[in-house]
C-alpha positions in Angstrom: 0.0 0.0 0.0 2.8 2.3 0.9 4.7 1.5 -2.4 1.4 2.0 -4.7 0.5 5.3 -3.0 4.2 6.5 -2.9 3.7 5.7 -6.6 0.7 7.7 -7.8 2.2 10.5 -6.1 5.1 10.6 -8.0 2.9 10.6 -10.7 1.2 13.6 -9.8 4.2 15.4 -8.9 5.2 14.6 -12.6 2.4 15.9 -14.0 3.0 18.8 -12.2 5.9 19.0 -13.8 4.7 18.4 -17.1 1.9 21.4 -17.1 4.8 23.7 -15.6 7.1 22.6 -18.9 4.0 22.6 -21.1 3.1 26.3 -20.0 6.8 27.7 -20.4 7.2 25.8 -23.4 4.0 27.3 -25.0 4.5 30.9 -23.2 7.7 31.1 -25.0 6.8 29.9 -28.3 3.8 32.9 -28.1 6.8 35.3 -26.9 8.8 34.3 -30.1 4.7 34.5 -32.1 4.8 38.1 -30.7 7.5 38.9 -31.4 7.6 37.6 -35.1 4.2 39.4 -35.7 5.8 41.9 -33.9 8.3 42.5 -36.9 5.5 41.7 -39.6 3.5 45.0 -38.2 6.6 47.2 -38.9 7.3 45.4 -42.1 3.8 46.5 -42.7 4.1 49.8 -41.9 7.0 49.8 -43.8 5.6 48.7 -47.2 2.9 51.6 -46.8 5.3 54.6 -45.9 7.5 53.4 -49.3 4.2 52.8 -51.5 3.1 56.8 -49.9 6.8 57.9 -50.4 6.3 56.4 -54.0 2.7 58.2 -54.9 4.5 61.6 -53.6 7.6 61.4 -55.8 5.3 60.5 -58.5 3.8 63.6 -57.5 7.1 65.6 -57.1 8.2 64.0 -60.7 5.2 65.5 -62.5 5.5 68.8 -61.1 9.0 69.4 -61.9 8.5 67.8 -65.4 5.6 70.5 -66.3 7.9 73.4 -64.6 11.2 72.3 -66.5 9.1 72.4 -69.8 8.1 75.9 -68.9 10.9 77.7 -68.1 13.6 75.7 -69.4 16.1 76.0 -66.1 19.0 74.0 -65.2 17.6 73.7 -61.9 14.6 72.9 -62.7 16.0 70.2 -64.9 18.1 68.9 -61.8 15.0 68.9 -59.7 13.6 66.6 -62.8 16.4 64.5 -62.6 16.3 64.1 -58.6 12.3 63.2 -58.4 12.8 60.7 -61.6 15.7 59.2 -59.1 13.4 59.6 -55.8 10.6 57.5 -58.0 13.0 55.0 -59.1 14.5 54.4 -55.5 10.9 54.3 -53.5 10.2 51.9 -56.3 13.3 49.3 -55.5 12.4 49.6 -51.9 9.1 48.7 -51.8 9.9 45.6 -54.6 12.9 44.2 -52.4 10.0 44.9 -49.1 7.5 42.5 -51.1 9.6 40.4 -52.4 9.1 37.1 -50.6 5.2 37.7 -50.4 3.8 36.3 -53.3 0.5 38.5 -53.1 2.2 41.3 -52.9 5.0 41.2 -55.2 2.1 40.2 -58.2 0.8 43.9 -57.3 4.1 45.7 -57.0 5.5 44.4 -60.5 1.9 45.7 -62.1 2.8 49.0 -60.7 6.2 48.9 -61.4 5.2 48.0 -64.9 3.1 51.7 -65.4 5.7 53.5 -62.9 8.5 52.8 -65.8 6.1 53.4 -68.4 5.5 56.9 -67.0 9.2 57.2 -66.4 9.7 56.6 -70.4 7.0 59.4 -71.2 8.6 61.4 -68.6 12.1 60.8 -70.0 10.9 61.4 -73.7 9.6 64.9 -72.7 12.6 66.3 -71.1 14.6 64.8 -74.0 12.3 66.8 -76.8 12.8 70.1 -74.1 16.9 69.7 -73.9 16.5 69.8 -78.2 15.0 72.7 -78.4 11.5 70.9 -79.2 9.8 73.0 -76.5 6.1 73.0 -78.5 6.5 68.8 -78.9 7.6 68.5 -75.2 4.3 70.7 -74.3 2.3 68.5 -76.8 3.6 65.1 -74.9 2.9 66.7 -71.3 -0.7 67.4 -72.5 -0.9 64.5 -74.0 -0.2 62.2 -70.8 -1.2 64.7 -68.3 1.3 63.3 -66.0 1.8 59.4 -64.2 0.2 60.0 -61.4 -3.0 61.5 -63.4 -3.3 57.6 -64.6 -6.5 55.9 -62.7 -4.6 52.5 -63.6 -1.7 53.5 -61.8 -3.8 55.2 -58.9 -6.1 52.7 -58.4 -3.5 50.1 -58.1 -1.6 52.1 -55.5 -4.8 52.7 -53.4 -5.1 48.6 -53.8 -2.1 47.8 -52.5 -2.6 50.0 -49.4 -5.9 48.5 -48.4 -4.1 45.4 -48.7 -1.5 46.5 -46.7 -3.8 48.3 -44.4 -6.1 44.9 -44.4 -2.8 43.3 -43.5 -1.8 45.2 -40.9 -5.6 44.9 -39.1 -5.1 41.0 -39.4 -1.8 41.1 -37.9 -2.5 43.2 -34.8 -5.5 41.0 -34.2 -3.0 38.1 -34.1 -0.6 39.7 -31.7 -3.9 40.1 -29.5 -5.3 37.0 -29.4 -1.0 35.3 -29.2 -1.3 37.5 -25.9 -4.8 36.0 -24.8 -3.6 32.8 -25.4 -0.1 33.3 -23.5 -2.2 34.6 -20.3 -4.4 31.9 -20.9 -1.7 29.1 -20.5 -0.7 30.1 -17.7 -3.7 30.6 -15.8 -4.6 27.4 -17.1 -1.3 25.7 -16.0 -1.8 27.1 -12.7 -5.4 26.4 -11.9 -4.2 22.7 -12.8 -1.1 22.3 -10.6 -2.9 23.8 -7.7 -5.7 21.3 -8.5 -3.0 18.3 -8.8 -1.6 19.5 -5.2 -5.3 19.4 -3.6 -5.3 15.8 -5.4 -2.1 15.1 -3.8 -3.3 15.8 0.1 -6.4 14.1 -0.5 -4.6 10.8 -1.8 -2.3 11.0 1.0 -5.2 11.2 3.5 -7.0 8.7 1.9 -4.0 6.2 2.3 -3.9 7.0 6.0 -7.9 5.9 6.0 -7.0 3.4 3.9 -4.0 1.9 6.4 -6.5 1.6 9.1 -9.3 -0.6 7.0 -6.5 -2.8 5.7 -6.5 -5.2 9.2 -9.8 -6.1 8.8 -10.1 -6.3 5.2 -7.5 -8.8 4.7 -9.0 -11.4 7.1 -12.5 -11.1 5.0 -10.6 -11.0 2.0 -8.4 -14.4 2.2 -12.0 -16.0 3.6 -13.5 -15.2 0.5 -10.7 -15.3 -1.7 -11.3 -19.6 -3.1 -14.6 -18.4 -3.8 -13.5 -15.9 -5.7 -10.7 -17.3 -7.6 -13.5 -20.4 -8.8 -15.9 -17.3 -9.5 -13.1 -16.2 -11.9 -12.3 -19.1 -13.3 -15.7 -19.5 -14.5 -15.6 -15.9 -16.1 -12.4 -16.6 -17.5 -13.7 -19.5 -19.4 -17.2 -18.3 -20.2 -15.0 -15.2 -22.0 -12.9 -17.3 -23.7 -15.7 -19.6 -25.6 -17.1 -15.7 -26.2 -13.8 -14.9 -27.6 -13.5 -18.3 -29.6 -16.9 -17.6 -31.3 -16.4 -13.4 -31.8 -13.2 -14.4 -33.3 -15.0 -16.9 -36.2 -17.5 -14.4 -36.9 -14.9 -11.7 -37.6 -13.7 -14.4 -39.7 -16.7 -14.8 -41.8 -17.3 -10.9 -42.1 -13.4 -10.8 -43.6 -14.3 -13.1 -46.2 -17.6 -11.9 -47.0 -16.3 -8.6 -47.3 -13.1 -9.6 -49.4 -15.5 -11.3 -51.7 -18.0 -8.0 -52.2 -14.7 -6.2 -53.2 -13.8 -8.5 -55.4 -17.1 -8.6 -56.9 -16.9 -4.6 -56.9 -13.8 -4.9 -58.4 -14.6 -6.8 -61.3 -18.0 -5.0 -62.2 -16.0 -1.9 -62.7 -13.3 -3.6 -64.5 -16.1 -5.3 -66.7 -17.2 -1.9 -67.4 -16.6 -0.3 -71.2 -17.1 2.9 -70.4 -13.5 4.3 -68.7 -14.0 4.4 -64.6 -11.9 6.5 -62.6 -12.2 6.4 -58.7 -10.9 9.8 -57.5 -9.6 11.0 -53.8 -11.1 14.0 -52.4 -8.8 16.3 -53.4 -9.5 15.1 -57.5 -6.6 12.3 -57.4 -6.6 9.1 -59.0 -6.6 6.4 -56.9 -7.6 3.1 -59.4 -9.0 2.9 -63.2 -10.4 0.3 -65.0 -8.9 -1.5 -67.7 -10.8 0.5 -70.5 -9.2 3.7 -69.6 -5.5 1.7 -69.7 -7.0 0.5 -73.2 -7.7 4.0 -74.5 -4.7 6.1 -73.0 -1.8 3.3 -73.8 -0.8 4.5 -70.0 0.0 1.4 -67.0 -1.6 1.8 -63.4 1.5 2.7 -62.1 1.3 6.3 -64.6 -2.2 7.3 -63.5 -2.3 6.2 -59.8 -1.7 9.4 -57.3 -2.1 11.9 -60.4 -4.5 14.6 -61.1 -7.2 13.6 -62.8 -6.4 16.5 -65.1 -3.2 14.6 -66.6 -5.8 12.9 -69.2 -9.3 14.5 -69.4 -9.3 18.1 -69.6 -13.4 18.9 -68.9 -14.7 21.6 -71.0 -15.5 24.8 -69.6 -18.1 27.5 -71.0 -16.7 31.2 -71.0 -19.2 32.1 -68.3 -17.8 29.5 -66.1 -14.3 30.6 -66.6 -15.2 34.8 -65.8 -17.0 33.1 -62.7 -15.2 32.9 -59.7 -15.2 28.8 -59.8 -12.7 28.1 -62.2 -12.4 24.2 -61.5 -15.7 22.9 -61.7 -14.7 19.2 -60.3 -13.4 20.0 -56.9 -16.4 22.3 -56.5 -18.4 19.6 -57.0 -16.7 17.2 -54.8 -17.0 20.4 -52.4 -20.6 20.1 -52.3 -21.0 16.8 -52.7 -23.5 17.1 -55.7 -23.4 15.4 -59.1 -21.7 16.2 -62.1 -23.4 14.8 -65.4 -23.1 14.8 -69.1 -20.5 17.3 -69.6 -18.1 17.6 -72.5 -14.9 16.5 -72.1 -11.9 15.1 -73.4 -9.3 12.0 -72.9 -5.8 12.2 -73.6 -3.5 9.6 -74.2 0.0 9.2 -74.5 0.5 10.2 -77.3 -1.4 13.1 -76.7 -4.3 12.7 -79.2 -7.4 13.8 -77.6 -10.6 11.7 -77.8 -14.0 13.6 -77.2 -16.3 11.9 -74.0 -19.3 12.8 -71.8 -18.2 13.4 -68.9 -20.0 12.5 -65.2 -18.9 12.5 -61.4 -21.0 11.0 -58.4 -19.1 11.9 -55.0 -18.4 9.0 -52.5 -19.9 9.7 -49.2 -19.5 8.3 -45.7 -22.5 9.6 -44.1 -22.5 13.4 -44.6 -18.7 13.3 -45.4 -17.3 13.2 -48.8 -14.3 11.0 -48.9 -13.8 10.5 -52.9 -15.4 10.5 -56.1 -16.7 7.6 -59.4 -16.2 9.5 -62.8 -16.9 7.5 -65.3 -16.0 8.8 -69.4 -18.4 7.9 -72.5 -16.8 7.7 -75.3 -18.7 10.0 -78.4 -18.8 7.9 -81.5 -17.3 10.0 -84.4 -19.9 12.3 -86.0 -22.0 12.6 -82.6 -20.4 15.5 -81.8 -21.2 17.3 -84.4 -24.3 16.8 -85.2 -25.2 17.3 -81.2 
C-alpha cells in the first residue's frame, strides 16, 4: 500500500511538472509569435510609408517635369532629374520589401510595370525640351497629363494599401489573441497544478484511511478469496468460448467482405465505359482496364495523379469569368453530381478523344471522402451533329 500510494504520487508530482514545462514551453513559443508578428506589423508599416513615399515622388516628378518644360532652367531640370531618381528608388524599396510575399509582389511588378512606363514618357519629354522641341515637349505633357494622373496607376496604388492596411488589421489581431492565449496558458497551468496538489493531500489522507481498513479487510478477503478465484475461473472460461466464437465471426465478415470487393472490383473492370475512382482532393486512386485500353498509359502512370493529366473537362466562358474556375473539386465540395459534360481523354500520345463526362461523390455519411467518374466515349460524328 505504501509502495502503490508513494507511486501515484510521483505521478502527480510529474504531472506537475509536465503542465509547468508545457506552459513555459508554450509561453515562449507565443513570446517568439509576438515577437515575429511583432516585426510583420513594422514590415507593414514599412511597405505603406515606401508605396506613400512612391505616390509623392510621382507627384514631385510631374511637377518638376511640367515646370522644366516651362521655363527651361537647369535647376529645374536637376530637380527633374532628382524626383525621376526619388521614384525609381521608393520603387526598388518597396519591390525588395514585397519580395518574398507572393501577393504582394504580383501587385508591385503591375505598378512597377506603369511607374517605368511613365518614367519613359517622362524621359521622352525632357529629351524633346533639352532639343529645343519646346512646343512637342508641351504637346507630350498634355498629352499624358502626367503618371500620377493615370486611374490605372492610382487605383492600383490605393489597392495595394488597403491590402496593406487589411494586413496590418489581421496582424494586430493576431498579436492580440497570441497574448490572450499566452495569459491563458498560464492561468490554465496554474489552476491545474494547484488542483494536482489538492489531489495530492487528498490521496495522502486517503492512504492514512486506507492503512486503518487494511487489518480487517485482509481477514475477510483471504475467507472469500477460493470463492472468488473459482468465480473467476468460471468468467475466465465463459469469456474465452465468447472470444472463440467473436473471433470466427470476424472471420466470416473478412471473407464476406473480401468477396463483395472483389465482386466490386470486377463490375468496374467489366465496365466499357473508362472508370476513374478519384480521392477527395481530385486524385486518382484506381481505373479500370478500358481507360488503360484508351490512354496506352499502365496503373502505375495514373495512380496518385491529377485527374487533369488525361481528361481536360470543357468549360463554357461564363464558367471561366466566374469565380469557380475548377468545376470538379467544387463539385466534390458540395457533394453534388456532375453529369453529361463535354470533355476530353488524352493519351499518351497526346491525341485527344471527345467523351461525356459524369462524377458521383463517395460519401461516408455526410462526409465526402472521394469520387466515381466514369467517361463515355462520343462515336465520331456525334459531336457534331449534337
Amino acid at each position: 500500500m505504501k509502495d502503490h500510494t508513494l507511486r501515484r504520487i510521483l505521478v502527480f508530482f510529474l504531472l506537475i511538472s509536465t503542465i509547468l514545462i508545457v506552459v513555459a514551453v508554450q509561453a515562449v513559443r507565443n513570446i517568439n509569435r509576438s515577437t515575429a508578428t511583432s516585426d510583420w506589423v513594422n514590415h507593414t508599416h514599412a511597405v505603406i510609408m515606401e508605396v506613400e513615399a512612391l505616390r509623392t515622388a510621382l507627384y514631385v516628378a510631374d511637377a518638376t517635369v511640367q515646370a522644366y518644360v516651362s521655363t527651361g532652367s537647369v535647376s529645374n531640370l536637376a530637380a527633374c532629374n532628382e524626383a525621376h531618381s526619388n521614384v525609381i528608388e521608393h520603387l526598388e524599396i518597396v519591390q525588395a520589401l514585397t519580395r518574398n510575399e507572393p501577393e504582394q509582389k504580383v501587385q508591385i511588378d503591375e505598378i512597377a510595370t506603369l511607374v517605368n512606363t511613365q518614367l519613359g514618357r517622362i524621359r521622352k519629354i525632357l529629351h524633346a525640351r533639352q532639343e529645343g522641341r519646346t512646343e512637342d515637349a508641351r504637346k507630350l505633357l498634355a498629352t499624358d497629363a502626367g503618371d500620377t494622373a493615370n486611374p490605372d496607376l492610382q487605383r492600383k496604388i490605393k489597392t495595394l494599401k488597403e491590402a496593406e492596411l487589411d494586413l496590418l488589421t489581421a496582424r494586430d489581431t493576431a498579436s492580440y489573441l497570441q497574448a490572450q492565449a499566452t495569459r491563458w496558458t498560464v492561468w490554465s497551468g496554474m489552476a491545474l497544478d494547484v488542483l494536482l496538489l489538492v489531489g495530492v493531500v487528498w490521496l495522502i489522507r486517503d492512504d492514512l484511511a486506507a492503512r486503518r481498513k487494511v487489518a480487517g479487510a485482509l481477514q475477510e478477503a483471504n475467507a472469500q478469496l477460493e470463492s472468488r478465484v473459482a468465480q473467476r475461473t468460471a468468467e475466465l472460461a465463459t469469456t474465452n468460448q465468447d472470444l472463440v466464437t467473436e473471433n470466427l465471426e470476424r472471420q466470416w465478415t473478412n471473407q464476406a467482405l473480401e468477396h463483395q470487393l472483389r465482386y466490386n472490383h470486377n463490375i468496374v473492370d467489366s465496365i466499357s465505359d473508362l472508370v476513374f475512382v478519384i480521392t477527395k482532393v481530385a486524385n486518382i486512386s484506381r481505373v479500370n482496364p478500358a481507360v488503360l485500353h484508351l490512354t496506352g498509359l499502365e496503373s502505375s502512370d495514373l495512380i496518385n495523379q491529377p485527374l487533369t493529366r488525361v481528361v481536360q473537362l470543357d468549360i463554357t466562358e461564363t464558367e471561366t469569368n466566374s469565380p469557380l474556375r475548377n468545376p470538379i473539386a467544387q463539385a466534390m465540395k458540395d457533394g453534388r453530381d456532375l453529369r453529361e459534360q463535354s470533355a476530353a481523354v488524352k493519351d499518351r500520345n497526346g491525341k485527344l478523344t471527345p467523351v461525356r463526362f459524369s462524377l458521383f461523390p463517395l460519401r461516408d455519411h455526410d462526409k465526402v471522402i472521394g469520387g466515381i467518374v466514369t467517361l463515355q466515349i462520343i462515336p465520331p460524328g456525334s459531336e457534331a451533329k449534337a
